[in-house]
ROKOL-889248 format. One record per residue (C-alpha): residue in one letter; x, y, z. Coordinates in Angstrom, 3 decimals. Layout:
<recs>
{'A',{X,Y,Z}}
...
</recs>
This chain:
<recs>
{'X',{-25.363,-9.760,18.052}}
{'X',{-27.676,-7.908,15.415}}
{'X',{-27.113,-10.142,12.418}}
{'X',{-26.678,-13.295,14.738}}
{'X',{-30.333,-13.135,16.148}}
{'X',{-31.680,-11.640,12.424}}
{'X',{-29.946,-14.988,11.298}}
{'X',{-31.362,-16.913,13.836}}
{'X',{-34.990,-15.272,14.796}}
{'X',{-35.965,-13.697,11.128}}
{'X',{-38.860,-11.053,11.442}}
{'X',{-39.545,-12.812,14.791}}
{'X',{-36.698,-9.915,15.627}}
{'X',{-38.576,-7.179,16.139}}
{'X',{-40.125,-8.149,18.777}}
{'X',{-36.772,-8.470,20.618}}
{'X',{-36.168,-4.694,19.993}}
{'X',{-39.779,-3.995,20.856}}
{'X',{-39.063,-5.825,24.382}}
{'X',{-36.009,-3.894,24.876}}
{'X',{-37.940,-0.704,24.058}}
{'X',{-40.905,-1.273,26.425}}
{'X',{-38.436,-2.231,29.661}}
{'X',{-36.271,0.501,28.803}}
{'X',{-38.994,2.785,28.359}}
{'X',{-40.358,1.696,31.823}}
{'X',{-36.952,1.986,34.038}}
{'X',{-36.973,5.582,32.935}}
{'X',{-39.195,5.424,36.484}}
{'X',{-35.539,5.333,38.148}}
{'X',{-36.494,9.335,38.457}}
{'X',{-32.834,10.046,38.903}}
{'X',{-33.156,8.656,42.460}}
{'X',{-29.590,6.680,41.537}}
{'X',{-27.846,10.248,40.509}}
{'X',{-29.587,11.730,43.413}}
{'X',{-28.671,9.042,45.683}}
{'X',{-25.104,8.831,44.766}}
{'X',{-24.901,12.420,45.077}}
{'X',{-26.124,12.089,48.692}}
{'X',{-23.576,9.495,50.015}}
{'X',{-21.172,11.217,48.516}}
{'X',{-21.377,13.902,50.537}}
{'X',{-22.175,11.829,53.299}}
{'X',{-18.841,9.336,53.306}}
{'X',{-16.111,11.690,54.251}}
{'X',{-18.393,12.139,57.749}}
{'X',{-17.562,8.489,58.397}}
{'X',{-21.306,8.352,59.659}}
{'X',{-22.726,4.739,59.648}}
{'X',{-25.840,5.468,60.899}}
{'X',{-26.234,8.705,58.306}}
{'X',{-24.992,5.752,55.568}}
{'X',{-27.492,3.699,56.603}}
{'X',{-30.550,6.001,56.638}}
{'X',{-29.555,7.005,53.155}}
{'X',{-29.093,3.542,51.249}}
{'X',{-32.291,2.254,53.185}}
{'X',{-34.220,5.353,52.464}}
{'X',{-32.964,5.105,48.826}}
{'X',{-33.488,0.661,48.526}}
{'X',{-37.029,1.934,49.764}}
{'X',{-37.785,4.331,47.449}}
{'X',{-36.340,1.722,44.795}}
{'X',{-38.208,-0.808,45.774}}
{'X',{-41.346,1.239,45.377}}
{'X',{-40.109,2.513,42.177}}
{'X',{-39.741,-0.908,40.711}}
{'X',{-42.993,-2.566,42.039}}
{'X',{-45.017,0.446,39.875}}
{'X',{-42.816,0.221,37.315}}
{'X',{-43.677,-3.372,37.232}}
{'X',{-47.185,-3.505,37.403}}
{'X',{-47.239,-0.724,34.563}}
{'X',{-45.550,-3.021,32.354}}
{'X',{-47.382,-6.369,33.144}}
{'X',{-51.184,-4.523,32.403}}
{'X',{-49.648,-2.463,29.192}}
{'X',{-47.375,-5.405,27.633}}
{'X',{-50.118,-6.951,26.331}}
{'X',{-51.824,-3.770,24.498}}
{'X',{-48.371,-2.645,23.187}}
{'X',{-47.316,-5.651,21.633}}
{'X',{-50.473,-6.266,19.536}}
{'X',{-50.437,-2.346,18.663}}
{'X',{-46.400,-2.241,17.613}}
{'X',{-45.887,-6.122,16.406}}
{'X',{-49.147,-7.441,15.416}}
{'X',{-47.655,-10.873,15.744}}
{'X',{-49.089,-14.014,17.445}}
{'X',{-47.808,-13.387,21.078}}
{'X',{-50.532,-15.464,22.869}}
{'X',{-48.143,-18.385,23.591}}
{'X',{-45.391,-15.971,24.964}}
{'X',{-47.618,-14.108,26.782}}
{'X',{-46.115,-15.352,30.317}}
{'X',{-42.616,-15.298,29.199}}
{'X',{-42.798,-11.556,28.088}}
{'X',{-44.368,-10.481,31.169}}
{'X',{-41.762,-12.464,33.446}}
{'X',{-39.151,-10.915,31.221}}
{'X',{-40.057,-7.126,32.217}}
{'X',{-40.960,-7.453,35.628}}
{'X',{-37.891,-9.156,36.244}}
{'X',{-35.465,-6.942,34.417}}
{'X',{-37.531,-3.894,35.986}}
{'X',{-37.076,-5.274,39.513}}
{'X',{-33.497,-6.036,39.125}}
{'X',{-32.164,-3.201,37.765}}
{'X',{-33.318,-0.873,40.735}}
{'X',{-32.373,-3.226,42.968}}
{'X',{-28.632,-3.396,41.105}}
{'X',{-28.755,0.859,41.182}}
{'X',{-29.112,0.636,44.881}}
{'X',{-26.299,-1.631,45.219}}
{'X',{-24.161,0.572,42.131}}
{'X',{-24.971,4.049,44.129}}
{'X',{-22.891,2.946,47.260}}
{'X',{-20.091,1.619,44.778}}
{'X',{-20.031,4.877,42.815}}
{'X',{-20.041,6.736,45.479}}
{'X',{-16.895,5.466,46.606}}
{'X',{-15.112,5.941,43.219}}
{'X',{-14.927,2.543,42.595}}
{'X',{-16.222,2.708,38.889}}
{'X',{-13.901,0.013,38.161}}
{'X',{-16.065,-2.522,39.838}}
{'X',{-18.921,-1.505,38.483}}
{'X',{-17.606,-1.355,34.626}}
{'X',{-16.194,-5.081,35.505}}
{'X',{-19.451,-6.904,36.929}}
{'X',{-21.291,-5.080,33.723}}
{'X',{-18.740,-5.787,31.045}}
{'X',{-18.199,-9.852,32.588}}
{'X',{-22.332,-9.331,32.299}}
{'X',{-22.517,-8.423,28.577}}
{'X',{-19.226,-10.959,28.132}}
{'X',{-21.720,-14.423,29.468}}
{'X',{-24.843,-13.389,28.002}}
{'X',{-23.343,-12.795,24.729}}
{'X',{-21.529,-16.509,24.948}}
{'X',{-24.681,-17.820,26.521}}
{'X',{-27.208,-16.672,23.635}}
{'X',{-24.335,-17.907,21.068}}
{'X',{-24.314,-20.877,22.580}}
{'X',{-27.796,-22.247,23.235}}
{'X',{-29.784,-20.359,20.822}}
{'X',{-28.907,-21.987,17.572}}
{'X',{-30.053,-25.457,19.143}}
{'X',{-32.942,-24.133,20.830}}
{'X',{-36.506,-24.712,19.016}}
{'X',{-38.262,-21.784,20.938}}
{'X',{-35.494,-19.019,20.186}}
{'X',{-37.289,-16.462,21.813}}
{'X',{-38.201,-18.452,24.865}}
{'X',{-34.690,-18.596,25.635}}
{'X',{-33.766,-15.660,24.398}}
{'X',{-35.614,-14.002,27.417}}
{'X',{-34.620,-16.775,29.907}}
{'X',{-30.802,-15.540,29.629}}
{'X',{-31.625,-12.244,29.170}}
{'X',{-33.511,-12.143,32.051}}
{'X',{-31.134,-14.909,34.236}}
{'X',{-27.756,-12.144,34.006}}
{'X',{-28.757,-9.867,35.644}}
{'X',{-30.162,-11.320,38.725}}
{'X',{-26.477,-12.865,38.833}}
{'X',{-25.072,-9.583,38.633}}
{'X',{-27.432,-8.298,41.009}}
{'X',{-26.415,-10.600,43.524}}
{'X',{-22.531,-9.763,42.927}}
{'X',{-23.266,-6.449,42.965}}
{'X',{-24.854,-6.331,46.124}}
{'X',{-21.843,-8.418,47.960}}
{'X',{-19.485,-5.589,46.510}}
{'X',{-21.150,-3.033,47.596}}
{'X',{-21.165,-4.287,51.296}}
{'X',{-17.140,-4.913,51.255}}
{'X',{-16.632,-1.326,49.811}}
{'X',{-19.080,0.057,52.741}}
{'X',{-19.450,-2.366,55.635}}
{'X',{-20.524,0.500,57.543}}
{'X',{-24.354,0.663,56.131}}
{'X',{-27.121,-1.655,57.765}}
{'X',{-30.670,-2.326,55.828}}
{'X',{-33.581,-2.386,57.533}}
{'X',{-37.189,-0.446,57.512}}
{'X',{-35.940,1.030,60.930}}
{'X',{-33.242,2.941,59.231}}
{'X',{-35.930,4.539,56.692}}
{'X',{-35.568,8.076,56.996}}
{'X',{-38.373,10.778,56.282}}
{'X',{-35.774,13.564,56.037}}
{'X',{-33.687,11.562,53.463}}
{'X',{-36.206,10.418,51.423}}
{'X',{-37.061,14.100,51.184}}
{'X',{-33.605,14.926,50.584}}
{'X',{-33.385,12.383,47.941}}
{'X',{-36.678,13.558,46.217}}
{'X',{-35.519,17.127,46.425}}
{'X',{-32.625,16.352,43.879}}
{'X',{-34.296,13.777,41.902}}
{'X',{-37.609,15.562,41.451}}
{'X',{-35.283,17.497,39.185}}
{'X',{-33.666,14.698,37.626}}
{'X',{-37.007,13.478,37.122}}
{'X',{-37.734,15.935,34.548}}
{'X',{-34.490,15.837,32.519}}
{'X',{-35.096,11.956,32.629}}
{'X',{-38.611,13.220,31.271}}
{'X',{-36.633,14.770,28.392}}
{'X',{-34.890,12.159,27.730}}
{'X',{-37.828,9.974,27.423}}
{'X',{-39.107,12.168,24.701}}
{'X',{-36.219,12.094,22.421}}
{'X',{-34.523,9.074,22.500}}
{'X',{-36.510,6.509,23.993}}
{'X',{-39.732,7.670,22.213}}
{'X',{-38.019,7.211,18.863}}
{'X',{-38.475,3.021,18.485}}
{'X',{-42.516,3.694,19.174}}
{'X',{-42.283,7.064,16.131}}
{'X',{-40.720,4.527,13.764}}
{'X',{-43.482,1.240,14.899}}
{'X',{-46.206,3.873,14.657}}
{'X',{-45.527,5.642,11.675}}
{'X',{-42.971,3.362,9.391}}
{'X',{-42.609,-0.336,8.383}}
{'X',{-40.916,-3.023,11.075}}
{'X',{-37.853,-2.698,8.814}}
{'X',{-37.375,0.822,9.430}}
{'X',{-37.638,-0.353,13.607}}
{'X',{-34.885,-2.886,12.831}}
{'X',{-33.024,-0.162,11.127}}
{'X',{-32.641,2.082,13.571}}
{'X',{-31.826,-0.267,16.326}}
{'X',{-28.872,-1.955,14.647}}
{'X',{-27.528,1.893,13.904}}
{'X',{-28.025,2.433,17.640}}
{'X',{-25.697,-0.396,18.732}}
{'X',{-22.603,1.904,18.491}}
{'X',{-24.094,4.536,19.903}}
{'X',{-24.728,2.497,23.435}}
{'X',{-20.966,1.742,23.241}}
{'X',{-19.659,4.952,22.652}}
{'X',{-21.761,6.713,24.251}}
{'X',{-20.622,5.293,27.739}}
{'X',{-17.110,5.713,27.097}}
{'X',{-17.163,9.440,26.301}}
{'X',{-19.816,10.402,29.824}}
{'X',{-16.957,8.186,31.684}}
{'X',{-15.405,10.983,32.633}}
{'X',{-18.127,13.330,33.898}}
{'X',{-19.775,9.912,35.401}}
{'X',{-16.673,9.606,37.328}}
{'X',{-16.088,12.943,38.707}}
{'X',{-19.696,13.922,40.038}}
{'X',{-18.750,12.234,43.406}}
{'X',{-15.659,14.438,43.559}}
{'X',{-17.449,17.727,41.883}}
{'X',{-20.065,16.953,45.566}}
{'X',{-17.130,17.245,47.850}}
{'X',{-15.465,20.125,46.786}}
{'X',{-18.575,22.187,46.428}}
{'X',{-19.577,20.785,49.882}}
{'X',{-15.978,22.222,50.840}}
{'X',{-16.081,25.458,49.156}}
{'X',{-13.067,25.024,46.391}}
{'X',{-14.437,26.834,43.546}}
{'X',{-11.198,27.094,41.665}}
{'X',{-11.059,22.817,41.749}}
{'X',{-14.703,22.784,40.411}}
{'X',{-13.566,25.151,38.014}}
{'X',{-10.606,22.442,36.849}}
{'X',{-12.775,20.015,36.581}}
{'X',{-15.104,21.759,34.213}}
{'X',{-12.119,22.878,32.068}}
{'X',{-10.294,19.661,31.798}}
{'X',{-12.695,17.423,32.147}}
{'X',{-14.536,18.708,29.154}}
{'X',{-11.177,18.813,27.434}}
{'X',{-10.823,15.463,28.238}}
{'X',{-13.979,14.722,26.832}}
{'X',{-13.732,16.259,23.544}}
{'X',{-9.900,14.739,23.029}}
{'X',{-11.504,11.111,23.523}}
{'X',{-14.940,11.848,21.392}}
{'X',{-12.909,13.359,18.687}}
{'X',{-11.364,9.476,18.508}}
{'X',{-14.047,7.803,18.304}}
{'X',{-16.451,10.661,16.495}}
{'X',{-13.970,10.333,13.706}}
{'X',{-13.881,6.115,13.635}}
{'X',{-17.570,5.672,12.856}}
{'X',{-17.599,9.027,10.296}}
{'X',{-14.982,7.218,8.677}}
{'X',{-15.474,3.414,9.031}}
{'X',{-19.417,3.014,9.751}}
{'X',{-19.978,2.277,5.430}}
{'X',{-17.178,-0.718,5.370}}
{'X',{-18.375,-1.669,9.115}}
{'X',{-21.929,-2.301,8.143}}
{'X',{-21.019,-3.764,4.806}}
{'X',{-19.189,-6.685,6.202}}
{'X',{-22.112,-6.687,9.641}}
{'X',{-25.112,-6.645,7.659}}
{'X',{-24.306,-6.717,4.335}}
{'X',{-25.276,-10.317,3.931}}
{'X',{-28.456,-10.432,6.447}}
{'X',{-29.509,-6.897,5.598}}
{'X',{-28.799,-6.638,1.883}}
{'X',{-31.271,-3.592,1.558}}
{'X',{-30.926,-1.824,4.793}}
{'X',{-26.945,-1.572,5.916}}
{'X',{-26.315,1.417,4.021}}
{'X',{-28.893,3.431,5.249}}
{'X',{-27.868,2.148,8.817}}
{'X',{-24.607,3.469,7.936}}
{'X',{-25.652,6.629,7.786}}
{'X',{-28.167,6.641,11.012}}
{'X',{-24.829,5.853,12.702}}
{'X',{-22.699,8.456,11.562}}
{'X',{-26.133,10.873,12.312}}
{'X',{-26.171,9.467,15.787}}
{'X',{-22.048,9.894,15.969}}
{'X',{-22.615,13.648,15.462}}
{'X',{-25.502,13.975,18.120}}
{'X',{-23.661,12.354,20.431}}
{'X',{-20.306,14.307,20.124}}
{'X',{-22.569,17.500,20.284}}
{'X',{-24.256,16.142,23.755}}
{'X',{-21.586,13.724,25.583}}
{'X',{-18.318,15.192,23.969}}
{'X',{-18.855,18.647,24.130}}
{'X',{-21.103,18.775,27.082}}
{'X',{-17.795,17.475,28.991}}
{'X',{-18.218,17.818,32.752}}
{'X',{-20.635,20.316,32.663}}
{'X',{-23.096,17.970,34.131}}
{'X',{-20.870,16.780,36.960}}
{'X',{-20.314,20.401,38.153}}
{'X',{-24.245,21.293,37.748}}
{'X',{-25.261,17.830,39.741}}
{'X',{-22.636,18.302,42.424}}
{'X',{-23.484,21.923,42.815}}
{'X',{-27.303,20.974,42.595}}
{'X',{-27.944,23.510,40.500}}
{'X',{-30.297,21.729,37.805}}
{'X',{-33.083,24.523,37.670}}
{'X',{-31.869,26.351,34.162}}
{'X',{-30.821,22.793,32.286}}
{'X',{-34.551,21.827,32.905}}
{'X',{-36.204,25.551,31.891}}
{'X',{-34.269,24.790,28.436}}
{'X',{-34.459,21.005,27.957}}
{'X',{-37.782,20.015,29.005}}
{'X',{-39.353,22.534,26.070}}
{'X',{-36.472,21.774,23.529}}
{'X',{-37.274,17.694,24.444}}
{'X',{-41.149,18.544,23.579}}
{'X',{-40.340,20.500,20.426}}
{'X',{-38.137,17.361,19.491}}
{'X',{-40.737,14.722,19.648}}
{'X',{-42.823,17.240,17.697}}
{'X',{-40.541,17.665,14.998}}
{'X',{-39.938,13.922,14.961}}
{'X',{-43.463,12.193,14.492}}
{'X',{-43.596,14.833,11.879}}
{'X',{-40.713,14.892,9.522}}
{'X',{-41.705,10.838,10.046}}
{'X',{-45.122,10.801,9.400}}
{'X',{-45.427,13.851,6.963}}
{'X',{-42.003,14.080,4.659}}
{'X',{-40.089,11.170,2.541}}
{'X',{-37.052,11.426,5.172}}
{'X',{-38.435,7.901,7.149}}
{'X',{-36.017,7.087,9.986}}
{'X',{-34.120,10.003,9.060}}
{'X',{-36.358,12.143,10.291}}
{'X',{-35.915,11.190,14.139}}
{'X',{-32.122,11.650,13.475}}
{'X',{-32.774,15.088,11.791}}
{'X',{-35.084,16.749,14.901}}
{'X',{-32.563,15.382,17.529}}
{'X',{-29.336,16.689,15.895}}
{'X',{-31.013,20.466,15.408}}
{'X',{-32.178,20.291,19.062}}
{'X',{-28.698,19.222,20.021}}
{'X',{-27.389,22.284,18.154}}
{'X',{-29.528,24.888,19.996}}
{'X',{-28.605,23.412,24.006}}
{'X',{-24.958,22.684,23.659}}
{'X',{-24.114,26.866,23.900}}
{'X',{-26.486,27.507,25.782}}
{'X',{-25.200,25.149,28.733}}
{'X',{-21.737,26.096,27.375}}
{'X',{-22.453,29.586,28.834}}
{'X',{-24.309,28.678,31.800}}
{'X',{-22.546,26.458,33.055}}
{'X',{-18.869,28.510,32.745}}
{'X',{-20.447,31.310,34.530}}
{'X',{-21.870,29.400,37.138}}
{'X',{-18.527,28.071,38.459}}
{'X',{-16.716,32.080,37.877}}
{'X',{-15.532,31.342,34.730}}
{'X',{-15.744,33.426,31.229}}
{'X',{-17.024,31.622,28.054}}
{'X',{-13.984,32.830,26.438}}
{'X',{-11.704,31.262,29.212}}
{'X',{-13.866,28.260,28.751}}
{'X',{-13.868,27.713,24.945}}
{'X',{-10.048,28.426,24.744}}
{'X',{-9.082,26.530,27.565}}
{'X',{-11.260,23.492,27.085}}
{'X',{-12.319,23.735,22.877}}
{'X',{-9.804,25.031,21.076}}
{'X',{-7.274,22.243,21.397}}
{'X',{-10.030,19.403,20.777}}
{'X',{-10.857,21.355,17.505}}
{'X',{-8.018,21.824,16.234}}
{'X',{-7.103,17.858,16.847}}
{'X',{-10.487,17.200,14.905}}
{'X',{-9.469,18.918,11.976}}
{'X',{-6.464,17.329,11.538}}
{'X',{-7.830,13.914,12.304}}
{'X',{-10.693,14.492,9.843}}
{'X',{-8.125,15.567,7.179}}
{'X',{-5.789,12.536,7.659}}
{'X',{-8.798,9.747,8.229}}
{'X',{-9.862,11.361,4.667}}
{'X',{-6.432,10.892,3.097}}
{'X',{-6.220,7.112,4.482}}
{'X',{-10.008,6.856,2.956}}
{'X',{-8.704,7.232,-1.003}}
{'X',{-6.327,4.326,-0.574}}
{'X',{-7.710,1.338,-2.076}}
{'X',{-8.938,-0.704,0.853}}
{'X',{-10.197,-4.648,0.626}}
{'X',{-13.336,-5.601,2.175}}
{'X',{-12.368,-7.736,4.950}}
{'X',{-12.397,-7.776,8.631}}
{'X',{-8.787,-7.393,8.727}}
{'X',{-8.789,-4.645,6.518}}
{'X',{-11.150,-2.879,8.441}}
{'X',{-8.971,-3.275,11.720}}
{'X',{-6.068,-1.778,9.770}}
{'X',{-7.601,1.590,8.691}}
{'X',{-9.053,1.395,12.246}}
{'X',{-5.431,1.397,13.190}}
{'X',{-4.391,3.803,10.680}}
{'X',{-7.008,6.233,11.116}}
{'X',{-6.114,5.759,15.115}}
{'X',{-2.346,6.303,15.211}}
{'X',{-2.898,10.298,13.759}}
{'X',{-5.221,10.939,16.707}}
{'X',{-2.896,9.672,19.083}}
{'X',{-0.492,11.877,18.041}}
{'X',{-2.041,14.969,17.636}}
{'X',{-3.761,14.577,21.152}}
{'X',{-0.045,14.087,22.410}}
{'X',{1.070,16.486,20.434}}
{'X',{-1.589,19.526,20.280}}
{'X',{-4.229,17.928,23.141}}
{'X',{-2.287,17.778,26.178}}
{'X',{0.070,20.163,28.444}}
{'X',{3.457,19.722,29.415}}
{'X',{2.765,18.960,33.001}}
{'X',{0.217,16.355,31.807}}
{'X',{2.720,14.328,29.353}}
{'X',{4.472,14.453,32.163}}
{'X',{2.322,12.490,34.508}}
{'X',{1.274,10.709,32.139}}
{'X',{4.918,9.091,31.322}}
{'X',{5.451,8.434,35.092}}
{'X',{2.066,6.655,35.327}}
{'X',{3.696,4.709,32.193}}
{'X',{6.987,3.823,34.221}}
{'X',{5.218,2.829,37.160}}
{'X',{2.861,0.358,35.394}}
{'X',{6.147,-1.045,33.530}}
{'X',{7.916,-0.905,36.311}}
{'X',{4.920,-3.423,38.153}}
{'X',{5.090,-5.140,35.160}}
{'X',{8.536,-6.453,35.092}}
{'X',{7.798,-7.005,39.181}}
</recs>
């Protein structure tokens, strides 16, 4: 959608991205109540307790609600200031529109967390990765739709950003009460102790959220601050992949925190301890994939997505993407499950003693190698991926001893295999690269394909066990054998 609203909204742009920035910066206020709530019914569901069900979502809808009416309010008195301080545009006559847009999308996506805890909690990631995906799917159509006829581009723009996800909202909340009928809303069912035991987890997550908020979300305001609006519209387009991939590598430890609850609520160390092993192996195998795509395809990619709309800027996006393809393998590949076993144990203490003053010595580093060197948007890149570099071992240790397990054990058991399919990857991605490629679309899907076919094999090959080809051809049968049914 980049070079479709560049096309459509010209410099006008920018304040898109500085929309995005400001409500995204805002639902940081989500604390980590949703982890922490999850966490909590997790636990809570195998008791087959409705009225223990109920005092949690209400208690957690509560503190949501609260949430999202500051959160709210924040953004409708600092829109105003922030826009003329970061865009400098004439914003008088959207003045209503951009305050409607926040509160709205601030309001709706703690109410949707409430309704995606219960869903998660279940397991049932499946629904919530459908109602999201059909999401993106109609607002996609919608803004390629009625935007190019539209005179007031942003105007509408916001309308269908902001229409969605109330729709989803809505959906979500009907799922959620046919996955768990057994929950009842109502300020009755507000529980002290549960809001306490919600805070209690959260209050933690609050302060890795805090981290996060200082170097990643901080990095749109560095660049408005410090560089030109180009620079702003840079760094955003580079960051589109990143949002994709980034969810499909922390799929797995997303998915297995509910499970990681119960068996530490039950006492089976050695299944946490498979879950931290495999999981992170699992992680790795699927980041080296797509690590290695955007290393290898992000220069043709951006040539034939922003080549013609951003004739002096797609290059250098190019190589903000393969930057933010290296930070992220570092954090969500290689960090595996070892946040799924530290939330489900509750044991959050030591992440935040080691990220909260790494997360203040990145913004640091950032609004200076901006501000004070000729690196530009580099620089944000630059102070992330060394800060990157310093936690991943650290955690890496931590987090192998925490569950009984050596670092040796865990790096052999977990690393080794992942590395050794990277190499090889690397080496035959770099091989297909000195083949003379056109510069088409199709020809990009092609040495997608070629570059994708290697990896499949060595994960097959080097990546997996014996016992887990194994399984993994059943699960093949049965699906073909449903199929043909």
């Amino acid at each position: 959608m980049v070079p479709f609203l560049l096309k459509e909204m010209g410099t006008d742009y920018a304040v898109v991205v500085i929309l995005l920035s400001i409500s995204g910066l805002v639902g940081l206020a989500d604390f980590g109540t949703g982890q922490s709530l999850t966490r909590e019914l997790a636990a809570a569901i195998p008791e087959h307790d409705s009225k223990k069900i109920s005092a949690i979502v209400s208690s957690g809808l509560f503190l949501y609600l609260c949430l999202g009416s500051v959160g709210s309010l924040i953004y409708y008195a600092g829109v105003p200031y922030l826009l003329g301080q970061f865009w400098g545009g004439d914003f008088e006559s959207f003045f209503f529109a951009f305050r409607v847009y926040g509160v709205t999308t601030i309001l709706t996506t703690f109410l949707s967390q409430s309704w995606i805890t219960v869903i998660s909690a279940h397991q049932r990631f499946d629904i919530v990765n459908s109602v999201r995906i059909t999401g993106l799917i109609v607002l996609v159509a919608a803004q390629v739709i009625i935007i190019p006829i539209s005179d007031e581009k942003i105007l509408v723009w916001i309308m269908l950003v902001t229409a969605v996800p109330i729709v989803s909202c809505l959906i979500l909340f009907y799922l959620a009460r046919k996955i768990e009928d057994g929950f009842s809303l109502s300020f009755q069912n507000v529980s002290r102790s549960q809001i306490k035991s919600i805070l209690g987890l959260s209050g933690k997550l609050t302060l890795l959220q805090f981290t996060r908020l200082i170097s990643e979300k901080m990095d749109p305001f560095i660049l408005a601050v410090f560089t030109s609006p180009l620079n702003l519209v840079v760094y955003n387009s580079a960051a589109k992949i990143s949002c994709v991939s980034g969810p499909i590598i922390t799929t797995i430890p997303q998915q297995l925190c509910p499970r990681a609850t119960q068996l530490h609520v039950r006492g089976e160390m050695s299944q946490l301890r498979e879950i931290l092993t495999t999981g992170t192996r699992y992680s790795m195998l699927l980041g080296v994939g797509i690590f290695v795509g955007i290393v290898f395809l992000s220069r043709d990619f951006c040539a034939l997505w922003l080549g013609e709309n951003m004739p002096d800027g797609w290059l250098l996006v190019a190589e903000l993407m393969i930057g933010m393809a290296i930070i992220d393998f570092i954090t969500f590949a290689a960090g595996g499950t070892q946040w799924s076993i530290l939330l489900g144990m509750r044991k959050l203490g030591f992440q935040i003693w080691t990220m909260v003053p790494t997360a203040i010595l990145n913004l640091g580093l950032s609004v200076y190698l901006v501000s004070s060197t000729t690196l530009g948007v580099k620089g944000v890149i630059l102070a992330t991926l060394g800060i990157a570099i310093i936690r991943r071992p650290i955690m890496i240790i931590y987090t192998s001893r925490l569950v009984g397990l050596s670092t040796i054990s865990y790096l052999r058991e977990s690393y080794l295999q992942p590395v050794i399919v990277l190499a090889l990857t690397s080496f035959s991605a770099f091989l297909i690269g000195l083949a003379s490629w056109p510069d088409t679309w199709l020809s990009l899907v092609l040495k997608g394909a070629s570059i994708g076919g290697p990896w499949l094999i060595f994960v097959w090959l080097i990546g997996l066990s014996k016992q887990e080809k194994k399984r993994m051809i059943a699960s093949i049968r049965v699906s073909l054998t449903k199929v043909k049914i």
